[in-house]
C-alpha positions as a Python dict, from the first residue, in 0.01 Angstrom:
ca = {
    (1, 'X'): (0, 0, 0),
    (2, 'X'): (-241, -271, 12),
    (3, 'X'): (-165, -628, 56),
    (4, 'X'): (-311, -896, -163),
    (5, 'X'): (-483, -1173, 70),
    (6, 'X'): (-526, -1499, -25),
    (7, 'X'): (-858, -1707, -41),
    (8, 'X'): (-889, -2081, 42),
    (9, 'X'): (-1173, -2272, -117),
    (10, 'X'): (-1240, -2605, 42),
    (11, 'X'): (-1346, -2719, -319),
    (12, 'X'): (-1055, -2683, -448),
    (13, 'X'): (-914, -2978, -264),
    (14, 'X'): (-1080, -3320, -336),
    (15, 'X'): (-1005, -3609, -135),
    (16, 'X'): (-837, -3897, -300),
    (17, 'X'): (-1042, -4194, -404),
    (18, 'X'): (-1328, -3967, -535),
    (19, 'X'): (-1373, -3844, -862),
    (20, 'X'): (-1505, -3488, -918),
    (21, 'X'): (-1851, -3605, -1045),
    (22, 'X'): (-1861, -3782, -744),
    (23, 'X'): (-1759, -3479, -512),
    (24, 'X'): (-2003, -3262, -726),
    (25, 'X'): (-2304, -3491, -580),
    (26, 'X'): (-2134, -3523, -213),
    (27, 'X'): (-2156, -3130, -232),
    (28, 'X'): (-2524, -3125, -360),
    (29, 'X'): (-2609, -3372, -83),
    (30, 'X'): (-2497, -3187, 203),
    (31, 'X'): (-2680, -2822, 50),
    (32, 'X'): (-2336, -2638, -23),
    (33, 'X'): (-2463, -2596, -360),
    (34, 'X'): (-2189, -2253, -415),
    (35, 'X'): (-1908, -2502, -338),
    (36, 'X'): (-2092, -2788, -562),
    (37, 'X'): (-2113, -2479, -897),
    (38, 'X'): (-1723, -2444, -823),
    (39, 'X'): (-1632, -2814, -873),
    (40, 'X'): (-1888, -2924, -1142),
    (41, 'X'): (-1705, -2638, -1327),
    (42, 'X'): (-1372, -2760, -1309),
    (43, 'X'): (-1514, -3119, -1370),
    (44, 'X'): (-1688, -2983, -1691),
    (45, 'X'): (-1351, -2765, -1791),
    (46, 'X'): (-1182, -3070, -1737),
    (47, 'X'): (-1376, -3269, -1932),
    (48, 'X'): (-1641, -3116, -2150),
    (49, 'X'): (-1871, -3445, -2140),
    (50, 'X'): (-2216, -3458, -2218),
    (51, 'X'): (-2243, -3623, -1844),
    (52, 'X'): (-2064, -3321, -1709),
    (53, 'X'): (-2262, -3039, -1897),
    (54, 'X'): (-2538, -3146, -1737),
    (55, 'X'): (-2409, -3210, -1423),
    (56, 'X'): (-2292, -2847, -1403),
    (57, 'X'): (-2667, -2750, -1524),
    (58, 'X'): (-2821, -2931, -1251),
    (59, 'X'): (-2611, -2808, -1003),
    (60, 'X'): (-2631, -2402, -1161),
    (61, 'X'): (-3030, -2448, -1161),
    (62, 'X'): (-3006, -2546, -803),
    (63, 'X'): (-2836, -2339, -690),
    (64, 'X'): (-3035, -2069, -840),
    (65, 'X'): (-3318, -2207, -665),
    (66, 'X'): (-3172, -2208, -313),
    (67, 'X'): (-3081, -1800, -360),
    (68, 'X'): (-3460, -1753, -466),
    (69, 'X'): (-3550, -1920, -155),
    (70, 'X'): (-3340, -1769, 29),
    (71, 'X'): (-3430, -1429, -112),
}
């Protein structure tokens, strides 16, 4: 029988003080743009804002860039 395991994501916990759009660009910042997709899609599915459409572009187009780079 196999046992299920579970997965932590350090995105999933935001510190308190800082909005999401506000973690999305801390994330971009430091180049964890995988972690940065995560949370600009929970900002947008939180909020489906003009602001956070494109926030969740920017931060899809780079990281699309970054796995081209990185091959």
């Amino acid at each position: 029988m196999s046992s299920k395991q579970s997965r932590k994501t350090s995105s999933a916990t935001v510190a308190p003080g800082i909005s999401p759009r506000q973690e999305v660009e801390r994330l971009i910042q430091k180049d964890r743009l995988k972690d940065a997709v995560k949370q600009a899609k929970l900002c947008f599915k939180e909020e489906d804002s003009p602001e956070n459409h494109q926030l969740l572009e920017r931060a899809y187009f780079l990281r699309a860039r970054q796995l081209l780079k990185l091959g």
